[in-house]
C-alpha positions as CSV (number, residue, x, y, z in Angstrom):
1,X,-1.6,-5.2,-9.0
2,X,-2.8,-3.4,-6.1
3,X,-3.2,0.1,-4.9
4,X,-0.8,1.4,-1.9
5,X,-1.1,5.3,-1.0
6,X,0.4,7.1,2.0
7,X,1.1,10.6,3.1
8,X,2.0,12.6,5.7
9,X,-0.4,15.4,7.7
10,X,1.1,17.4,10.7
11,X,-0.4,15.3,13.5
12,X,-1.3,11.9,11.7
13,X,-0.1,9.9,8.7
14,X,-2.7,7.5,6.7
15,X,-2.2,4.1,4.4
16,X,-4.9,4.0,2.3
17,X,-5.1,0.7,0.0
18,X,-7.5,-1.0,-2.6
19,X,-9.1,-4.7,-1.5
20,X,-9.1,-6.8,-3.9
21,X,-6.7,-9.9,-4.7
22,X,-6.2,-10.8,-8.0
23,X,-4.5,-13.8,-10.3
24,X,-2.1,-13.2,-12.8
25,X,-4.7,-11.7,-15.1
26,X,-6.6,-9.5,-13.2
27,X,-9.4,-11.9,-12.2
28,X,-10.8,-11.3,-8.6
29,X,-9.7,-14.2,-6.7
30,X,-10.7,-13.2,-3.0
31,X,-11.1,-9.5,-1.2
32,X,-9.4,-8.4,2.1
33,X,-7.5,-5.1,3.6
34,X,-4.0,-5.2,2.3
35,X,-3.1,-2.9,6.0
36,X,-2.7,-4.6,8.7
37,X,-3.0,-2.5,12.5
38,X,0.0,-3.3,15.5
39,X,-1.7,-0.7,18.1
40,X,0.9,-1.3,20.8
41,X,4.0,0.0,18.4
42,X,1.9,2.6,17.3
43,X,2.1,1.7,13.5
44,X,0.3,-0.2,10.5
45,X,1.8,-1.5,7.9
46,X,0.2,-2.4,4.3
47,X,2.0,-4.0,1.5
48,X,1.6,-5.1,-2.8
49,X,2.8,-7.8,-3.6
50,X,2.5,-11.8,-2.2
51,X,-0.6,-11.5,-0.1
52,X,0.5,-14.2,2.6
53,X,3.6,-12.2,3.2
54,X,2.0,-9.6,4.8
55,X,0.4,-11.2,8.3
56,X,4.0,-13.4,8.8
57,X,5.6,-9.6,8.5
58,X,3.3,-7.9,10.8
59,X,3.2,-10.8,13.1
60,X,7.1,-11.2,13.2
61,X,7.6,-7.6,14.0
62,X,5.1,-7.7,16.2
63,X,7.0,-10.2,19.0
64,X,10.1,-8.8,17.7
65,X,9.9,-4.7,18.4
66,X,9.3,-2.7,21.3
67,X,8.3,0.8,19.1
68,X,7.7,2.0,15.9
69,X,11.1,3.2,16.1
70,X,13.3,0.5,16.3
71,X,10.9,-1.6,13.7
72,X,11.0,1.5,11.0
73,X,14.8,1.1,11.7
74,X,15.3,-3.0,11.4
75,X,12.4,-2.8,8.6
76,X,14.3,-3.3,6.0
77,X,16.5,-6.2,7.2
78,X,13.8,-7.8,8.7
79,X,11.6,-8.0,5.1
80,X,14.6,-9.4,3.2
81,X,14.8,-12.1,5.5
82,X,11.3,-13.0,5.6
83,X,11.4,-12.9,2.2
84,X,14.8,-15.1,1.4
85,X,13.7,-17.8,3.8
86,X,10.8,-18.6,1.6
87,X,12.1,-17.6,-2.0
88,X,11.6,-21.0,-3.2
89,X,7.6,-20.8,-2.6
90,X,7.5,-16.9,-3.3
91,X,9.5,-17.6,-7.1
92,X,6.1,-19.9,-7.5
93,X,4.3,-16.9,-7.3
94,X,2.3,-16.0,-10.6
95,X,2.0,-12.8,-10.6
96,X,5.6,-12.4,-9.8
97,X,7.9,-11.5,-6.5
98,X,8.2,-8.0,-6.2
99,X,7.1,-7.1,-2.9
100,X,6.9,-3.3,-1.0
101,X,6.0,-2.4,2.2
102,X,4.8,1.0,3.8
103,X,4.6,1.5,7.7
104,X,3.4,4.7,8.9
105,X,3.3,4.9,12.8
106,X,4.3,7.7,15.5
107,X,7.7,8.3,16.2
108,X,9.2,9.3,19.5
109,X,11.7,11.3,17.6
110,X,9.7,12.8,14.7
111,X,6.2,12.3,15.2
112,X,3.8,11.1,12.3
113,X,6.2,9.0,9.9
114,X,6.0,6.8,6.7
115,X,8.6,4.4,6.1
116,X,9.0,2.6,2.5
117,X,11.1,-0.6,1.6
118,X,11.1,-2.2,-1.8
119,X,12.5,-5.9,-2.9
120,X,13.2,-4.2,-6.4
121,X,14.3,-1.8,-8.3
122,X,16.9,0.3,-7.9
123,X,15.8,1.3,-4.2
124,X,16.0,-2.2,-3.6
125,X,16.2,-2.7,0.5
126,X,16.9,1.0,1.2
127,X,14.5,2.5,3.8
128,X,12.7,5.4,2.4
129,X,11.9,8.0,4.7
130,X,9.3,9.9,2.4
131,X,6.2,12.6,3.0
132,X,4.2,10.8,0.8
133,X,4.6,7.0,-1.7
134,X,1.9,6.3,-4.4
135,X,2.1,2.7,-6.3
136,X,1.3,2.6,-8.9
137,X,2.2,5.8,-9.9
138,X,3.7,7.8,-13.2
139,X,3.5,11.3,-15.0
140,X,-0.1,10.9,-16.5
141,X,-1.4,10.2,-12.9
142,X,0.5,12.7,-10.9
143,X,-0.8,15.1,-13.5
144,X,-4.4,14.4,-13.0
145,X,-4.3,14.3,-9.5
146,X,-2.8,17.8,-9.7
147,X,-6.1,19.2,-10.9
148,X,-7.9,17.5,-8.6
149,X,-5.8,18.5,-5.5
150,X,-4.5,15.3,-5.1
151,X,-1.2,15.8,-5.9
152,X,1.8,14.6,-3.2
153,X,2.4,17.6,-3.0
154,X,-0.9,19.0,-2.2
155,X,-2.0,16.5,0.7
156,X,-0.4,17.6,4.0
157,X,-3.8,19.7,4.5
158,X,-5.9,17.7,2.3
159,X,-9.3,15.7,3.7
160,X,-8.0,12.3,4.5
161,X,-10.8,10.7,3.0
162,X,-11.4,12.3,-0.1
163,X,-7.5,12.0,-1.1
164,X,-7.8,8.1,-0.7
165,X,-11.1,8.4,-2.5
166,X,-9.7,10.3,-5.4
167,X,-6.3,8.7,-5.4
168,X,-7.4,5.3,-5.8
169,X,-10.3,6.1,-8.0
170,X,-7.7,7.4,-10.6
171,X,-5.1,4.4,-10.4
172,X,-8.6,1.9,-11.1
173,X,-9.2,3.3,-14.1
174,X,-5.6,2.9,-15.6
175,X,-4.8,-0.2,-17.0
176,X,-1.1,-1.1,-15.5
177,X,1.8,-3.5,-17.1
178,X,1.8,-6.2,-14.9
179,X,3.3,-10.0,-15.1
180,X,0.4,-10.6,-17.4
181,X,0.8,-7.6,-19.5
182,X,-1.9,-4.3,-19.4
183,X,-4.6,-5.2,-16.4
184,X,-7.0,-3.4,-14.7
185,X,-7.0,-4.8,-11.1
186,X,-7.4,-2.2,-8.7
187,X,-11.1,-2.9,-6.9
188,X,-13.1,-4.0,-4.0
189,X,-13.2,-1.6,-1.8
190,X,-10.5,1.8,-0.1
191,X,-9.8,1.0,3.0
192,X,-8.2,4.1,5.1
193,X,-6.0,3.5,8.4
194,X,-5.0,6.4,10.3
195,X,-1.8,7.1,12.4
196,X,-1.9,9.5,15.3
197,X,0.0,9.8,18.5
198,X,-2.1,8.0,20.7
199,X,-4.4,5.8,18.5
200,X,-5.3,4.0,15.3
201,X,-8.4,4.0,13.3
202,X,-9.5,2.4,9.9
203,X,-12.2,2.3,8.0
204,X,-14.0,1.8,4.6
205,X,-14.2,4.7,2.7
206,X,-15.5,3.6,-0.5
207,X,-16.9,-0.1,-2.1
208,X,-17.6,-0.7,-5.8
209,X,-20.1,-3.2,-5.2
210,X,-19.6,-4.5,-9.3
211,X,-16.7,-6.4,-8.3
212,X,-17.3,-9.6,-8.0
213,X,-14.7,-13.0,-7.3
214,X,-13.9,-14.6,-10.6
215,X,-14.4,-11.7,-12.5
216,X,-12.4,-8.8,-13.7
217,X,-12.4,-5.0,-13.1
218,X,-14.6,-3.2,-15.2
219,X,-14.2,0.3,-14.9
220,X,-13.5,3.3,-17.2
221,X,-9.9,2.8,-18.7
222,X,-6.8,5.0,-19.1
223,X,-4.4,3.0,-20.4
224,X,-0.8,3.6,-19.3
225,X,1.7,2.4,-21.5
């Protein structure tokens, strides 16, 4: 399980994610930033799911695209493949081969942009062109991120940070139905990247220094059935 938030503001578009990595059960097996920065297409792309997957995506696209544009556009195409050429060591996988990707980057066409492609589901390989993409996400969370004006629908003049902050913070404490059944395993630390015309930043925005390799999450539980 992993945490995967972005959303929209009128000049810049952020990924914010969780760092830890976890086995099938929840236990912390390493940490690291689950975005990943290509500053000369003017994007970053973060991704749940098979953790090795991520730098053979960004490093593909990156010899393979001349703009954000034309990678949001092949996006899609190019993750299935990626994926299908090594299904027979991703099936292996223990905690299971659903994989989803979010690229946020500036586009010639429509400025600050977030781009979502799925390997499941009934979205399966469509390109999303969306405003704002929580995971994991249902009612109970949407609902308490409405009182604390965290909401989708509240963040196009939010403050970056605290949204990641807050966002994250409430999917942690939810235990979520995952390959092993209900685990907490959404830790490390919130790492935010930022999108704008001209550059990219990122940076940590929060560290729960309690979570430790070989351990679980421990944090205050909601469970989500």
């Amino acid at each position: 399980m992993s945490a995967l938030v972005g959303f929209l503001q009128r000049d810049r578009v952020h990924l914010a994610v969780d760092g830890a990595n976890y086995t099938a059960d929840g236990t912390i097996g390493s940490f690291g930033d689950k975005a990943m920065v290509l500053p000369h297409l003017g994007m970053a792309i973060a991704a749940r799911g098979v953790v090795w997957l991520l730098p053979a995506l960004v490093s593909g696209i990156s010899l393979a695209f001349a703009s954000f544009d034309e990678a949001a556009g092949e996006l899609s195409d190019f993750l299935r493949d990626l994926i299908e050429r090594n299904r027979s060591v991703i099936d292996l996988n223990p905690n299971g081969a659903a994989y989803e990707v979010a690229a946020a980057g500036w586009s010639s066409a429509d400025g600050p942009s977030l781009v979502v492609v799925k390997s499941y589901g009934s979205d399966a390989w469509k390109t999303q062109h969306v405003g704002a993409y929580l995971a994991p996400c249902d009612g109970t969370l949407l609902d308490e991120l409405a009182t604390r004006g965290a909401h989708p629908e509240q963040l196009a003049d939010a403050d970056p940070v605290a949204a990641a902050q807050t966002i994250i913070h409430e999917q942690r404490r939810r235990a979520w139905v995952g390959p092993a059944g209900e685990t907490q395993a959404i830790g490390g630390f919130v790492a935010l990247t930022t999108c704008g015309r001209d550059e990219i930043t990122t940076r940590i925005v929060k560290r729960w220094p309690q979570d430790r390799v070989g351990e679980r999450i421990r944090a205050e539980v909601r469970t989500v059935a």
